[in-house]
N, C-alpha and C positions, 0 to 999 in steps of 0.2 A: 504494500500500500504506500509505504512512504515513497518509493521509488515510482511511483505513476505521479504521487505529489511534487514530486523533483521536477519529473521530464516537465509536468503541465505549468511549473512555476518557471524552471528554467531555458526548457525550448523557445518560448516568443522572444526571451530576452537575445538569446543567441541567435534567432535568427533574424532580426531586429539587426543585432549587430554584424551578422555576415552580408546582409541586403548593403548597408551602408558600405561594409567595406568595397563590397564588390562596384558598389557605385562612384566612388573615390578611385579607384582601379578603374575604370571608365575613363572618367573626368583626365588623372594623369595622364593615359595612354592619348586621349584624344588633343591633350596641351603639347603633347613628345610631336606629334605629327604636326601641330600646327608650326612647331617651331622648326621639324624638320623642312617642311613645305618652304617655307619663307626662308629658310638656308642652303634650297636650291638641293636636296639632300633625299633622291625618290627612294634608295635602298634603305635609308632610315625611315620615312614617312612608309615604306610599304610594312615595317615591322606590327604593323594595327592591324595589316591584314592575315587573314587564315594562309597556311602554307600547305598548300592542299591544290590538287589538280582539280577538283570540286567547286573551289571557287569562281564564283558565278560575281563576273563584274557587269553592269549594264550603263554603259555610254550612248552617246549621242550616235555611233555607229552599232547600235545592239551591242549585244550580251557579248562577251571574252569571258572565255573559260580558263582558269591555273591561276598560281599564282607567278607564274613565272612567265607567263602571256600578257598577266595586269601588268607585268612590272618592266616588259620589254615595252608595252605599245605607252606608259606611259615617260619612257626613257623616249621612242620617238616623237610625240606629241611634246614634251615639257623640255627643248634641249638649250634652254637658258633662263636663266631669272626674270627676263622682259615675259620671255613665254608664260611664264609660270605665274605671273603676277603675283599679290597679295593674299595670302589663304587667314581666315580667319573663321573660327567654330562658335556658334551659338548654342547653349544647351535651353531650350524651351520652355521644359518642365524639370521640374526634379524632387525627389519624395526630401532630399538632405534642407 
């Protein structure tokens, strides 16, 4: 008994606290990329993405499949800082 009173006292707390972390771990990863973007730096800024031949990217010419297809067409499309302009993230909503 006491041990169902733990889980039910102590699971929301803890998962309360891994939601947040996990959302802080968002936030970072998405600040790593904007700062890599604006340093002209796609092999950093692709670190946000999945590494996975699964990866489904969808551009203004359809869908590119890999991560290693995102990250060449975006080496051809981005091949200077003028190209690449200003990247800057907005987060909308947020539970923190």
């Amino acid at each position: 008994m006491k041990s169902i009173l733990f889980l039910l006292v102590f699971c929301p707390f803890w998962l309360s606290a891994q939601v947040m972390n996990d959302e802080l771990a968002i936030k970072h990863l998405l600040q790593q990329q904007v700062i890599a973007w604006n340093k002209s730096n796609l092999d950093a800024f692709m670190e946000g993405y999945w590494k996975n031949d699964s990866l489904q990217f969808i551009g203004k010419n359809g869908p590119v499949y890999g991560y290693i297809k995102t990250l060449a067409n975006y080496k051809v499309h981005y091949t200077s800082k003028a190209a690449m302009g200003h990247f800057t993230s907005t987060i909308l909503t947020s539970n923190l």
